[in-house]
SETI-874157 format. One line per 3 residues: number of its first residue (from 1); their letters; for each residue x, y, z of N, C-alpha, C. Coordinates in pm, whole numbers. Atoms other than C-alpha are relative to their C-alpha. Example, Ala and Ser with C-alpha at 12.3 -4.5 7.8 and 13.67 -1.06 7.14 Angstrom:
<kezas>
1 = as = 89 -119 0 1230 -450 780 90 120 0  -82 -119 -6 1367 -106 714 -77 109 73
</kezas>
This chain:
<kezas>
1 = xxx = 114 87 -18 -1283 156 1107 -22 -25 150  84 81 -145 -1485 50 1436 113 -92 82  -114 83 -77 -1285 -243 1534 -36 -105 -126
4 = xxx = -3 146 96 -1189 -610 1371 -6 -79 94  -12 132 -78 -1225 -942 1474 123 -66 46  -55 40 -9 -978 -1097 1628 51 -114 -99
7 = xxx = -77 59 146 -712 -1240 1364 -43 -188 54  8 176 2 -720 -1628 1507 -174 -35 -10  156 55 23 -1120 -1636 1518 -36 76 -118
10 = xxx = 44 -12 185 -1117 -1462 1154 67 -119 -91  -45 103 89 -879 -1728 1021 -75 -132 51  90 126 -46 -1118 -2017 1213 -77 17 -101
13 = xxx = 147 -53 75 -1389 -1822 1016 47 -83 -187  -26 45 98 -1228 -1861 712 92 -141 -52  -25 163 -5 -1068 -2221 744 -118 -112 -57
16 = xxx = 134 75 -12 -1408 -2352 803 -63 24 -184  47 -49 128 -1556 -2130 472 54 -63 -120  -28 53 156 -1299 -2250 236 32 -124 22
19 = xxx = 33 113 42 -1355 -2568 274 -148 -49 -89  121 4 69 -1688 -2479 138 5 69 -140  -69 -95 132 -1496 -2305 -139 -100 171 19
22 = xxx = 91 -127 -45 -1693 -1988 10 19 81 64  -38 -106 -82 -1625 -1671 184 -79 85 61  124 -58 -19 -1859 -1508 369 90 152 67
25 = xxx = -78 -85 -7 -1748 -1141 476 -48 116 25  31 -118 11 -1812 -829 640 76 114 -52  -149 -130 4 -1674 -463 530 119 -45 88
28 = xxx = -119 7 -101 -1437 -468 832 85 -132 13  -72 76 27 -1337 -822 774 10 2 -116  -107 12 160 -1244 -770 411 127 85 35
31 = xxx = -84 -48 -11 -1078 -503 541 127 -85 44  -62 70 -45 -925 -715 770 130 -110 -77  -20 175 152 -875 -1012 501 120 93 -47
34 = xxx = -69 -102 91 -688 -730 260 165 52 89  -120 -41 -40 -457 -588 528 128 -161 38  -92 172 -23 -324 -970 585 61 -61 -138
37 = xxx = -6 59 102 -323 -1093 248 59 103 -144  -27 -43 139 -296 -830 -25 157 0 -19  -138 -9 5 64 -818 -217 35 134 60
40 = xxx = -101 -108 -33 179 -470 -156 3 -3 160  -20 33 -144 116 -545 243 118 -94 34  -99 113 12 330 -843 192 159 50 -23
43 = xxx = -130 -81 78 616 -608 -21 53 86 167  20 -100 -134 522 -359 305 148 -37 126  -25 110 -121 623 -608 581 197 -50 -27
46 = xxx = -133 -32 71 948 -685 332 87 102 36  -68 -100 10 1069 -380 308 39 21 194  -33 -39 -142 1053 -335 720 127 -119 26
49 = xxx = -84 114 -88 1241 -684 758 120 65 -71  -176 -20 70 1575 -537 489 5 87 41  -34 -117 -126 1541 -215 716 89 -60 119
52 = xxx = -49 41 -124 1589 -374 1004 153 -79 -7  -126 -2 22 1903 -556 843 130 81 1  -91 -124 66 2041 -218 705 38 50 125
55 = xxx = -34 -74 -128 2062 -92 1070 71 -111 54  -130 100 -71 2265 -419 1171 139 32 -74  -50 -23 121 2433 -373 841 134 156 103
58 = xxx = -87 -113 -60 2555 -35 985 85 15 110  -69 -10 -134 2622 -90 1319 116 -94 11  -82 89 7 2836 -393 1238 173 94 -78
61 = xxx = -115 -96 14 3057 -100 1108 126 -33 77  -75 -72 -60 3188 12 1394 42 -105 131  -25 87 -105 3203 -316 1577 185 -108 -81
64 = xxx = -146 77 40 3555 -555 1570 -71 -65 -148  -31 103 149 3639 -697 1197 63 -89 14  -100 112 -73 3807 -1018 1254 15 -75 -187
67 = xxx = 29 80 155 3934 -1147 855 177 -82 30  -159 88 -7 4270 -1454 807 8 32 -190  -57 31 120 4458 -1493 535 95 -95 -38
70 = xxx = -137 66 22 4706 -1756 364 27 22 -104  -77 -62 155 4963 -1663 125 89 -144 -30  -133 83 38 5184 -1971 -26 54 43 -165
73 = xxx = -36 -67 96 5411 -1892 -289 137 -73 -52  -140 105 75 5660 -2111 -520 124 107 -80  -77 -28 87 5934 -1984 -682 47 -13 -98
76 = xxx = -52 108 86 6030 -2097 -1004 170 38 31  -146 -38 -13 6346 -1889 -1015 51 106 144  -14 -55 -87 6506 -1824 -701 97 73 -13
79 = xxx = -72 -81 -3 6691 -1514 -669 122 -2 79  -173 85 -7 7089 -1573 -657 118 135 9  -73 -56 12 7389 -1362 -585 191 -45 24
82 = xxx = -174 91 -11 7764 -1423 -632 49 83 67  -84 -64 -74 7971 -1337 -376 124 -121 27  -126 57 -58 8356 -1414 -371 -42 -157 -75
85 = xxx = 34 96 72 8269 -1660 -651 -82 -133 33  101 87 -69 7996 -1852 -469 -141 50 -44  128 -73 -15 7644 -1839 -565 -92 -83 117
88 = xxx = 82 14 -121 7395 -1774 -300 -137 60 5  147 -6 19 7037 -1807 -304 -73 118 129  71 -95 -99 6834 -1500 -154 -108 -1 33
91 = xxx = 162 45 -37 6509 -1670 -116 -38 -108 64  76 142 32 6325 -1980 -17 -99 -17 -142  48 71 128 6192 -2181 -323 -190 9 48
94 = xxx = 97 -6 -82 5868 -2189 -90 -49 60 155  14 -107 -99 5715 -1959 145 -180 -54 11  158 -14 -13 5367 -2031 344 -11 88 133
97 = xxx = 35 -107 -83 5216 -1732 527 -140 -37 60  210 7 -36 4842 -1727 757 19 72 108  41 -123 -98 4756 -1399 903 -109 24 40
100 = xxx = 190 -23 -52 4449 -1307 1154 53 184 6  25 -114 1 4401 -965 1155 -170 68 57  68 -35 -88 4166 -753 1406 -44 162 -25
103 = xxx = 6 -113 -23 4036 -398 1327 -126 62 126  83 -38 -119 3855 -197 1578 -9 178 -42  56 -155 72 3688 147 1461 -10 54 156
106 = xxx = 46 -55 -164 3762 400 1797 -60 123 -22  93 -138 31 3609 736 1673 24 8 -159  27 -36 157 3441 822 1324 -131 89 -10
109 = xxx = 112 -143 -5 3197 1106 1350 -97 -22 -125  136 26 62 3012 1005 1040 -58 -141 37  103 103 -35 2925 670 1157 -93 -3 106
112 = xxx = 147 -24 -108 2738 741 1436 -113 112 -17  124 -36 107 2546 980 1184 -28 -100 -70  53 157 132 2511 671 948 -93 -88 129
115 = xxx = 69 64 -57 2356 473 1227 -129 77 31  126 -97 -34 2109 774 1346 -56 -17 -189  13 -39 200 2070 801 897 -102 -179 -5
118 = xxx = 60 126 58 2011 423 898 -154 -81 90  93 -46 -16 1733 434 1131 -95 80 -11  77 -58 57 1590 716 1000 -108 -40 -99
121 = xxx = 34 114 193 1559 501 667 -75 -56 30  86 106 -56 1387 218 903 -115 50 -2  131 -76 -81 1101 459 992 -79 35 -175
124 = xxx = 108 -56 57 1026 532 665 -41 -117 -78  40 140 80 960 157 549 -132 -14 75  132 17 -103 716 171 884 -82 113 -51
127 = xxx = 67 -147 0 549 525 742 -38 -102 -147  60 41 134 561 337 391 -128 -102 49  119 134 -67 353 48 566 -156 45 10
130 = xxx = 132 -49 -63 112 258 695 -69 38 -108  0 -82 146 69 467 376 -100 -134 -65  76 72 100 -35 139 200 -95 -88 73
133 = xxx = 111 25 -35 -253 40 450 -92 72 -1  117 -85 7 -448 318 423 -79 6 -143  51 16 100 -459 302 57 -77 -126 -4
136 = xxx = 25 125 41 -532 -38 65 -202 -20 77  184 -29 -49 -858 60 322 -77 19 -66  45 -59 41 -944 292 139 -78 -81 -174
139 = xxx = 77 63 133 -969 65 -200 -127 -86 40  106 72 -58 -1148 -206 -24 -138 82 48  87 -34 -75 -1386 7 132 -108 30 -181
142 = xxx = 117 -54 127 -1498 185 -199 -13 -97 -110  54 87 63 -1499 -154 -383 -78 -111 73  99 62 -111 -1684 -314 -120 -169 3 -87
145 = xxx = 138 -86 15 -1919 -35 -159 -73 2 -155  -37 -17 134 -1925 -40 -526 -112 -173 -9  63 149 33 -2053 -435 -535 -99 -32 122
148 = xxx = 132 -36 -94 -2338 -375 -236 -100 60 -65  119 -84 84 -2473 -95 -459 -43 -90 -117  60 69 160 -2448 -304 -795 -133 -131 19
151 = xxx = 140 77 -3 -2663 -579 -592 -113 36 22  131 -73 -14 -2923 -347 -473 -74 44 -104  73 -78 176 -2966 -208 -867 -17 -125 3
154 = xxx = 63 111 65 -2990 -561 -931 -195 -44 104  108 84 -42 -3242 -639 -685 -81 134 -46  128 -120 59 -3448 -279 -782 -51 -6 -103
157 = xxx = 39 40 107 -3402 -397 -1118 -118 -155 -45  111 115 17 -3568 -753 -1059 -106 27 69  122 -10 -94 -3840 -612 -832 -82 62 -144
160 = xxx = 99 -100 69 -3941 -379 -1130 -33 -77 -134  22 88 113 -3906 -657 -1409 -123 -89 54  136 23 -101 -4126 -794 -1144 -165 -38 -70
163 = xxx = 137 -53 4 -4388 -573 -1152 -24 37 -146  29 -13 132 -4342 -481 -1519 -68 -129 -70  40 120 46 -4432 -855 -1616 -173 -22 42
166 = xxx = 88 57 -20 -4707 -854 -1425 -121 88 -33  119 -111 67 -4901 -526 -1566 24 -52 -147  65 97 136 -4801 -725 -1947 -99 -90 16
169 = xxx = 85 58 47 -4979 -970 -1862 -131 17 20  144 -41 -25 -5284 -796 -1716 22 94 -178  14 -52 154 -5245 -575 -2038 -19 -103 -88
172 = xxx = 27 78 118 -5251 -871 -2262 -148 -112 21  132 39 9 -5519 -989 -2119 -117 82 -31  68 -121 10 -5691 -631 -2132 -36 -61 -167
175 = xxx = 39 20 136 -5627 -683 -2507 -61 -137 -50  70 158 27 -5759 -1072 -2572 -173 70 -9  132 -29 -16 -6095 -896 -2434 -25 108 -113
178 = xxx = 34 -85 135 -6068 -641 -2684 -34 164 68  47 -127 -66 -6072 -336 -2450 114 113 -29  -116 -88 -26 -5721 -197 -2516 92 -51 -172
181 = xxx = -3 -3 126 -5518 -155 -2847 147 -141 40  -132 88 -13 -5220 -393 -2944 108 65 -2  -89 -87 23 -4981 -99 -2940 49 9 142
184 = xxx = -42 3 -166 -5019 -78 -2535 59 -125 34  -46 145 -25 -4924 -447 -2539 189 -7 -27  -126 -17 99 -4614 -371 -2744 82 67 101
187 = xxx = -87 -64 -84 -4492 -85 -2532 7 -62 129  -47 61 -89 -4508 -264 -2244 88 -140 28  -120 107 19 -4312 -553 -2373 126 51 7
190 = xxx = -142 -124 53 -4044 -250 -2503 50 1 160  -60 -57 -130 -4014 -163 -2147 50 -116 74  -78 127 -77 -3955 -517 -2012 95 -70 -49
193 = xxx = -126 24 89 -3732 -587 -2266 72 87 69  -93 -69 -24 -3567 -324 -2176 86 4 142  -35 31 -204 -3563 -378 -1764 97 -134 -42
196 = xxx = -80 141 -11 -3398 -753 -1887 119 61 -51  -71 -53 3 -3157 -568 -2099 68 75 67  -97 -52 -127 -3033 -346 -1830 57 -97 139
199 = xxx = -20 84 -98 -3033 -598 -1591 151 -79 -28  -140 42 3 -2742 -773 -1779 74 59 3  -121 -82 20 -2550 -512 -1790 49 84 137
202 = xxx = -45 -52 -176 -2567 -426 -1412 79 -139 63  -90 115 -24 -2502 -795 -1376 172 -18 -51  -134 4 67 -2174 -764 -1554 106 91 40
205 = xxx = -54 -121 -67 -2087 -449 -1370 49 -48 106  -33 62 -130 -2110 -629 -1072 114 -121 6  -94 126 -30 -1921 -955 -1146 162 70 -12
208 = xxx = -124 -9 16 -1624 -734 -1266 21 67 172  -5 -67 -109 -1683 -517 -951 61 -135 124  -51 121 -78 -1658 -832 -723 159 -38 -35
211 = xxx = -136 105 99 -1379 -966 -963 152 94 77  -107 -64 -51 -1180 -654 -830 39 29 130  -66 -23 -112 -1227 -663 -487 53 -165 47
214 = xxx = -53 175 19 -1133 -1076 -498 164 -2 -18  -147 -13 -14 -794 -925 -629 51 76 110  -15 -85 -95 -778 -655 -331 -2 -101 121
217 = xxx = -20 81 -126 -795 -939 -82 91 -140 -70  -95 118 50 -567 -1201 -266 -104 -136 3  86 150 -15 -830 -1507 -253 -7 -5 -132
220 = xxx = 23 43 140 -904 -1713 -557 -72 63 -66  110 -29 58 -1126 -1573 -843 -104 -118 15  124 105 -20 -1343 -1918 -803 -81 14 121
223 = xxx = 79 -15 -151 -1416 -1823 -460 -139 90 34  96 -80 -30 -1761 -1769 -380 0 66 100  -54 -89 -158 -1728 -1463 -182 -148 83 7
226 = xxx = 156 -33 13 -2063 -1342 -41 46 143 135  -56 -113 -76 -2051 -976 122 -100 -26 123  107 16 -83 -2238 -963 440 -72 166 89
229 = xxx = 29 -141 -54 -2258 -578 518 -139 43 -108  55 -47 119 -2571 -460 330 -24 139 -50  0 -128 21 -2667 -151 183 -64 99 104
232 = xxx = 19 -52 -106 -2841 -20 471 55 -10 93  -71 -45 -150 -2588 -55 744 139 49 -98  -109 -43 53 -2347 74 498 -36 175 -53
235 = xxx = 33 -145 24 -2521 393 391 -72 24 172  29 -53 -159 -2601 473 818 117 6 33  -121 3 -29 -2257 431 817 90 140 -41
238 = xxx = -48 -138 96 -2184 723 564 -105 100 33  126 -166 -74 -2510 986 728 120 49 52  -8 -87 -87 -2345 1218 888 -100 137 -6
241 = xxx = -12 -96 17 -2472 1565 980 43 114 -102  3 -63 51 -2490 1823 745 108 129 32  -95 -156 -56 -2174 2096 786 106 -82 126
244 = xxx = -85 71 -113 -2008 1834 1052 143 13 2  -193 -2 17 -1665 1907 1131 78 -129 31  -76 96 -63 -1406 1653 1237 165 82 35
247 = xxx = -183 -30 -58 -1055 1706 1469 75 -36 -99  -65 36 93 -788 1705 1228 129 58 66  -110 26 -63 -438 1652 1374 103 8 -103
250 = xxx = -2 47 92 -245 1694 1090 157 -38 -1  -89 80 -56 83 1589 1265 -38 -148 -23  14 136 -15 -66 1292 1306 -45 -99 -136
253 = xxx = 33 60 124 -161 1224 938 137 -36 -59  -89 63 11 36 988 772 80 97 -149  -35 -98 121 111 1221 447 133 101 67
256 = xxx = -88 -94 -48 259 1494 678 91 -53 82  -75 31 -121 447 1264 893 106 -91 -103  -86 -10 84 627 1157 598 69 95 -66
259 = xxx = -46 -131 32 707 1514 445 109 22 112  -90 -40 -109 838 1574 824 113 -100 15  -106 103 -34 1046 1282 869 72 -9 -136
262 = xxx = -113 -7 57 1199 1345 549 113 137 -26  -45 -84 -36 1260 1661 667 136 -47 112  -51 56 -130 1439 1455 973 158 -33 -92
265 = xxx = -95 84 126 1671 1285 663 84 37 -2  -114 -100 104 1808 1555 523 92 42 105  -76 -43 -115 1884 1717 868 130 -91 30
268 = xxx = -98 128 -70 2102 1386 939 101 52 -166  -132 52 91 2290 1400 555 66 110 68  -79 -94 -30 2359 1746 648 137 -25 121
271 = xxx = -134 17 -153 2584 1632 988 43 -74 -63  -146 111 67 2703 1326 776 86 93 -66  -87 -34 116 2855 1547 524 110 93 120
274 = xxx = -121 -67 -78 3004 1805 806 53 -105 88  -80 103 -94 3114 1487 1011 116 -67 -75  -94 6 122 3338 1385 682 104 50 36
277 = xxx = -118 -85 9 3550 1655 782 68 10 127  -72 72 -95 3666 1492 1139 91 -98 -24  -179 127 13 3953 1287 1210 -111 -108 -17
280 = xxx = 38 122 -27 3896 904 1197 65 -56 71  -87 113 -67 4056 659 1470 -15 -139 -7  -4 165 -10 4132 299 1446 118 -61 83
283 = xxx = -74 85 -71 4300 18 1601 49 -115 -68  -19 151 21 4433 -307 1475 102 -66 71  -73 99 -57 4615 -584 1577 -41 -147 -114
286 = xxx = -10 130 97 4755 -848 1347 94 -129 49  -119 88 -3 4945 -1194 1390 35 -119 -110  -45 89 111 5139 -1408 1150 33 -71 -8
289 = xxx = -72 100 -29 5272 -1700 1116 111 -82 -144  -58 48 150 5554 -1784 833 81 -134 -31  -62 174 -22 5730 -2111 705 80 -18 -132
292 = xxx = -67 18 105 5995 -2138 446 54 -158 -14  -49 117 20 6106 -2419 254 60 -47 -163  -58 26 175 6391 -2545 -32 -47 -144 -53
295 = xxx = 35 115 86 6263 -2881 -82 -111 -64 -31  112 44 46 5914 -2926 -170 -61 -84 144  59 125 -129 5827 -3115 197 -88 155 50
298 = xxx = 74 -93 -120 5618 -2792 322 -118 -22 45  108 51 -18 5309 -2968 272 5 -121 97  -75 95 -63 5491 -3242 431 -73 -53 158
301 = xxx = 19 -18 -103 5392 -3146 770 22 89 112  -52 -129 -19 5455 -2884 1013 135 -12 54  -123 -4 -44 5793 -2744 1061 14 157 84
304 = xxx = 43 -76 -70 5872 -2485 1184 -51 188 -34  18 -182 72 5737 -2101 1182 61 78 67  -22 -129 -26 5806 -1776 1232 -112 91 66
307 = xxx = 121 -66 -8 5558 -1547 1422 75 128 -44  -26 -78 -23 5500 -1239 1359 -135 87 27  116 -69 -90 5278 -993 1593 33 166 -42
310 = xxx = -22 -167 -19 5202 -588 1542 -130 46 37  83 -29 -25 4947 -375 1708 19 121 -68  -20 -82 -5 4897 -54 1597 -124 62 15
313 = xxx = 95 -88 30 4681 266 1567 0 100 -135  7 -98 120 4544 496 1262 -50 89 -13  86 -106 -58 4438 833 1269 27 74 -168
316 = xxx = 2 -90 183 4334 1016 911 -74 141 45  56 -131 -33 4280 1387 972 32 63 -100  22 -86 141 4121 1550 633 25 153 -3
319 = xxx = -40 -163 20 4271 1867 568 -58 82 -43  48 -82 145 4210 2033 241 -43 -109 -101  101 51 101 3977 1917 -41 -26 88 -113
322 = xxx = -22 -137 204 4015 2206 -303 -197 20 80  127 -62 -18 3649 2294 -111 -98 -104 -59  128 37 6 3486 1998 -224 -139 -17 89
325 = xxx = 76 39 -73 3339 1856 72 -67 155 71  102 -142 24 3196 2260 130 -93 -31 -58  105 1 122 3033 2217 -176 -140 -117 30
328 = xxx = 105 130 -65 2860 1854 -67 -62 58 69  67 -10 -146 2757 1977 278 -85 88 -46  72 -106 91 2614 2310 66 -103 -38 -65
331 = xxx = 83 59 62 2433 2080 -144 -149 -72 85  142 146 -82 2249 1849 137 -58 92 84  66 -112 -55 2168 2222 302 -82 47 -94
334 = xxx = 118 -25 58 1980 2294 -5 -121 -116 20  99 122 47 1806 1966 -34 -63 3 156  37 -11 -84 1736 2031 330 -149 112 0
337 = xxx = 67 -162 26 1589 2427 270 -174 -118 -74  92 25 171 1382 2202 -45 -119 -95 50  86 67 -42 1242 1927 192 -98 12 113
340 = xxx = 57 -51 -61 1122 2201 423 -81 56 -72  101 -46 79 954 2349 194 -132 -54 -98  68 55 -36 809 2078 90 -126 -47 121
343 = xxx = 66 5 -141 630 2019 451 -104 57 -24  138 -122 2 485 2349 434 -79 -44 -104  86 0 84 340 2257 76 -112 -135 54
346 = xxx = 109 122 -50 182 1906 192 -80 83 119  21 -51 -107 72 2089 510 -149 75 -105  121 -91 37 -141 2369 302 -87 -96 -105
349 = xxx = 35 98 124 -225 2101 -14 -93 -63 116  35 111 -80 -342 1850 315 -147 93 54  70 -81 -46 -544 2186 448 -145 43 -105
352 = xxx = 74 -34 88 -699 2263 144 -109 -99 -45  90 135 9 -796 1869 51 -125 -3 82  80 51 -99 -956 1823 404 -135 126 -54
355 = xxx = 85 -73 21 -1184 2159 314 -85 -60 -147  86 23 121 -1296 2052 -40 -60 -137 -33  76 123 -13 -1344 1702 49 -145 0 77
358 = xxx = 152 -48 -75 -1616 1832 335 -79 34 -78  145 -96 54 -1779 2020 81 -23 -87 -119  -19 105 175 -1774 1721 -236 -116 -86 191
361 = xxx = 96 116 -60 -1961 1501 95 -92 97 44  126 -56 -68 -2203 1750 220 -80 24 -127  79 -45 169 -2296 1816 -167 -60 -152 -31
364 = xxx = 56 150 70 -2346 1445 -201 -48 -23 133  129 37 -53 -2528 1382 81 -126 85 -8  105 -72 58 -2767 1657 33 -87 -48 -130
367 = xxx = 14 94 141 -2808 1488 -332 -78 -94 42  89 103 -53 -2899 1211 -124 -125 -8 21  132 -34 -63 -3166 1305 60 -100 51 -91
370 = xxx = 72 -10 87 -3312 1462 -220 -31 -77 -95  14 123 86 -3283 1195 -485 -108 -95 100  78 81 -127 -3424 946 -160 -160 78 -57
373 = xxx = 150 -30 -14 -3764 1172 -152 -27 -10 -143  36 4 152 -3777 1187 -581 -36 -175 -22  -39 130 4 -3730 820 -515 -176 -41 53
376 = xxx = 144 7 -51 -4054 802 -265 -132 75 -121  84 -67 121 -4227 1062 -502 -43 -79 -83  18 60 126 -4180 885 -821 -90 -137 20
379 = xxx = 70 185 -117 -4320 527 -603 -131 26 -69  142 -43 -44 -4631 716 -504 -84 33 -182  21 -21 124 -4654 850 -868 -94 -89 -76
382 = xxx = 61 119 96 -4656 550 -1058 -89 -94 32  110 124 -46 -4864 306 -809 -150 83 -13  125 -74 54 -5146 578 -858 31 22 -159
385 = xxx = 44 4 164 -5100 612 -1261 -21 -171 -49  -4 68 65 -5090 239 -1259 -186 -15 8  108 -26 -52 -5429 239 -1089 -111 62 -67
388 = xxx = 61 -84 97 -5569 480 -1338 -23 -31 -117  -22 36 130 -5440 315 -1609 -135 -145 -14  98 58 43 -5654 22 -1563 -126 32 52
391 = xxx = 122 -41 -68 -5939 219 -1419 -79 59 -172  35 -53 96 -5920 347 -1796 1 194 -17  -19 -148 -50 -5823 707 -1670 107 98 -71
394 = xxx = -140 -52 93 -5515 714 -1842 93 -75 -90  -39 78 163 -5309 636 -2174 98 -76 44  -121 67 -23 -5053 379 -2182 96 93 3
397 = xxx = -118 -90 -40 -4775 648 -2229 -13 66 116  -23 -38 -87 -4866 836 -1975 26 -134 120  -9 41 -136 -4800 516 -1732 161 -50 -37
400 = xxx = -128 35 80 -4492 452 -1975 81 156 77  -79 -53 -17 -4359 766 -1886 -12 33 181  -21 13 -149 -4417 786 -1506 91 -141 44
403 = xxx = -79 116 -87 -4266 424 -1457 173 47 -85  -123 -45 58 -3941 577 -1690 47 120 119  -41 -66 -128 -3965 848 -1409 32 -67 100
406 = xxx = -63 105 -125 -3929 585 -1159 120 -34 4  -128 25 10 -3669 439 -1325 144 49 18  -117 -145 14 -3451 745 -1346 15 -20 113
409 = xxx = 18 -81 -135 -3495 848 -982 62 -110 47  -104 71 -70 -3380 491 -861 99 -13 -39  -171 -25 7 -3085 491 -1060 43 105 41
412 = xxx = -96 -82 -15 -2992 811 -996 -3 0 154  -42 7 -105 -3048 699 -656 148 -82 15  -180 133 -18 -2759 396 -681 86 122 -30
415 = xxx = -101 -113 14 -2579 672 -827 47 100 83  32 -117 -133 -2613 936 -560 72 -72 142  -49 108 -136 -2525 652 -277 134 -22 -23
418 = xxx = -157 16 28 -2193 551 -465 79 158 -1  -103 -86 4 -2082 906 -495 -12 21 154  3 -3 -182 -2188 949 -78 88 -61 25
421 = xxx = -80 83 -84 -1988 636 3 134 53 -46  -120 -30 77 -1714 718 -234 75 148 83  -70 -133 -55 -1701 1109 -73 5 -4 139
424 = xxx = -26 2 -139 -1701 1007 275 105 -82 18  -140 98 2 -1418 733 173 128 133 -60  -67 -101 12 -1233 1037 71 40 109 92
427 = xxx = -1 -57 -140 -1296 1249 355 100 -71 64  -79 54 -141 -1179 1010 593 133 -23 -19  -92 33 7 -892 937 376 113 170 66
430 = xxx = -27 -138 -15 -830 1324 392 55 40 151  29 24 -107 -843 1321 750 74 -33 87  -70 109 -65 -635 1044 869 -98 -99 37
433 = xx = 45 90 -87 -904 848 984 82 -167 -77  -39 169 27 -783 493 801 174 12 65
</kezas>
C-alpha cells in the first residue's frame, strides 16, 4: 500500500470515533486498524516474544550453572560392630549435608550449532509475521472491496427503483385516461417489485460482507463502521495498463524467503548432528559443608562442620555408536537434499503464479472496459425506448426488455469490478507487493 497514517494520530482518530460508537475508515487505515488489532497478528507478535526466549533459553546453556543442595538424614538403626567384645557404632544417628555446586560448559561443538539453530528458529516466527501480514492485507483489502461494491449495487439499485416508480406512476396515470392497457401497469409493477426484491438481497449481502470485515479488524459487531474509500478511487486504484509488467524480486518474496531459510535449517541440523560426534569439555567446582550428630541437638544450633571442596574437569569423547549417529547425520542430509528441492519447486510454482495471475487481471480488466461501455450503451438505450414508449412508439415489453438489458449490464458491471479488484489483490499478492 501507498503509505499509513501515523499510528498515534490513527488511534486519536479512533478514540474520538468510538466514543461516537462509530468508525469512520479508509482502505489503508483498515488496513492499518487490522495489522494492529486482528488475532493472528497478536498470536504473530507472540510467537516472536517465546523466540526470543528460546535463544536465551539456549545460550543460558553454555553459561555457569550455579544449583545447592541439603541432605539431612536420621538413622533409625545405627550400624554397630563388635570388636574385642565392645560394640561400636559406625555411624552418626544424624548427618546434615549443604552443597553449592558450579558447572561451567568449556567446549561443546553442538551448542554453538544449537545457538546458530535457535536463531534460525527466531527468524522464522519474524518470516511467519510477515506471511500473516500479508494475508491479513490481502483479506482486508478484498473485503473492503467486496462492501464498496455491494453499496454501489445498492445505490444503482435505488436509483433504478427510482426511476422505475416514477414511469408506474406516469403509466398509471396513462391508464386512468384510458390510453394504455392494464397489463402495461402490471408489468411495470412486476419489475419494481422485483428491483425491491433484489434490493434486499444485496442489502443482506452487504451487512454480512461488512459483518466480515468488522471481524478482520477485531472491533465490535455494534460498531458503526462507515468505509470512506469509494468506489471510484478504489477502481483508479486497480487501472493499470493493459500487458503491464511489474519487477519481481523473488528473493525478496516472502514465500521464497521462507523455502530458503528453511533451507538455512536443515543446513544447521546437518552440523548439529556431525558436531555430536566431538568431544565435550566441562568444569565444575563444588563445596560442602557436613555436620554429624548422636543426640538429636543438630537443629540445636550450629556446631561444628566439616568442609569439603573439589574442582574438577570432564571430557566425554564419543567413540563408537554401532553407526548410529552416521545414520542421523544421513538422515538430516536427506531432509536437507528434500528442503532444496523444495526451493526450486516454490521458486517455479511462485514463477508460474506471478504469469497466470497477469493474465486472470488483464482478462478482467479488459471485461471491464467492455462491460463499462455495455453499461453506457444499455443507459443510452433505455432513456431513448423510454421516450418512445410514451411518445406511443413502442410496446411496453419492448421498454421491459431494454430496462432488463440495463439491468444485466450494471450487474454484470459490479461483477466485473469485484473480479478486477479481487485479480489485482492477487497479483500483488503474487508479487510481493503487500
Amino acid at each position: 500500500m501507498k503509505k499509513f497514517i501515523t499510528l498515534g494520530a490513527f488511534l486519536l482518530v479512533l478514540q474520538l470515533q468510538a466514543q461516537q460508537a462509530q468508525v469512520s475508515l479508509t482502505l489503508e487505515e483498515a488496513i492499518a486498524l487490522a495489522l494492529q488489532n486482528n488475532h493472528e497478528m497478536q498470536v504473530a507478535d507472540l510467537e516472536i516474544e517465546k523466540a526470543k526466549k528460546k535463544i536465551w533459553e539456549t545460550t543460558a546453556i553454555g553459561l555457569p550453572q550455579v544449583s545447592a543442595s541439603v541432605d539431612y538424614n536420621y538413622n533409625l538403626n545405627v550400624p554397630v560392630a563388635v570388636f574385642m567384645d565392645q560394640v561400636i557404632e559406625l555411624g552418626a544417628r544424624q548427618s546434615l549435608s549443604a552443597v553449592v555446586q558450579a558447572n561451567q560448559l568449556l567446549f561443546n561443538g553442538s551448542y554453538f550449532v544449537g545457538l546458530q539453530s535457535a536463531r534460525a528458529f527466531a527468524k522464522i516466527s519474524d518470516l511467519a509475521k510477515r506471511k500473516t501480514e500479508t494475508s491479513i492485507t490481502q483479506a482486508v483489502i478484498a473485503s473492503y472491496s467486496m462492501v464498496v461494491i455491494a453499496d454501489e449495487n445498492l445505490n444503482i439499485i435505488d436509483r433504478n427503483i427510482q426511476n422505475s416508480g416514477k414511469i408506474l406512476h406516469d403509466v398509471t396515470e396513462i391508464y386512468r385516461a384510458g390510453f394504455t392497457e392494464e397489463q402495461n401497469v402490471e408489468q411495470q409493477s412486476f419489475s419494481l417489485n422485483r428491483l425491491r426484491a433484489s434490493r434486499t438481497v444485496a442489502e443482506r449481502q452487504r451487512d454480512m460482507g461488512l459483518l466480515g470485515l468488522k471481524t478482520l479488524l477485531n472491533i465490535d459487531p455494534e460498531t458503526d463502521l462507515v468505509l470512506l474509500s469509494d468506489l471510484e478511487t478504489l477502481m483508479l486504484d486497480n487501472l493499470s495498463p493493459m500487458g503491464a509488467t511489474y519487477n519481481v524480486a523473488l528473493e525478496q518474496h516472502i514465500d521464497y524467503q521462507m523455502a530458503d531459510h528453511q533451507v538455512t535449517i536443515n543446513e544447521l541440523q546437518v552440523k548439529y548432528q556431525k558436531s555430536m560426534a566431538l568431544p565435550q569439555l566441562s568444569t565444575f567446582f563444588r563445596h560442602g559443608e557436613n555436620n554429624f550428630s548422636q543426640d538429636g541437638k543438630i537443629f540445636m544450633g550450629f556446631q561444628e562442620f566439616f568442609p569439603s571442596t573439589v574442582w574438577g574437569l570432564q571430557l566425554n569423547i564419543p567413540i563408537f555408536s554401532s553407526f548410529q549417529r552416521r545414520a542421523i547425520t544421513q538422515q538430516a542430509e536427506i531432509d536437507l537434499d528434500i528442503a532444496k528441492v523444495r526451493r526450486d519447486q516454490v521458486q517455479k510454482q511462485m514463477e508460474q503464479d506471478i504469469r497466470s495471475r497477469q493474465l486472470e487481471y488483464d482478462s478482467a480488466l479488459d471485461n471491464y472496459y467492455v462491460i463499462r461501455e455495455l453499461v453506457e450503451l444499455s443507459q443510452r438505450i433505455y432513456d431513448k425506448e423510454q421516450i418512445k414508449y410514451f411518445e406511443g412508439l413502442s410496446s411496453s415489453m419492448d421498454l421491459t426488455n431494454t430496462e432488463n438489458q440495463l439491468f444485466q449490464a450494471q450487474n454484470d458491471l459490479i461483477q466485473v469490478s469485484l473480479q478486477l479488484m479481487n485479480a489485482k489483490n492477487e497479483l500483488y499478492q503474487a508479487i510481493g507487493r503487500y
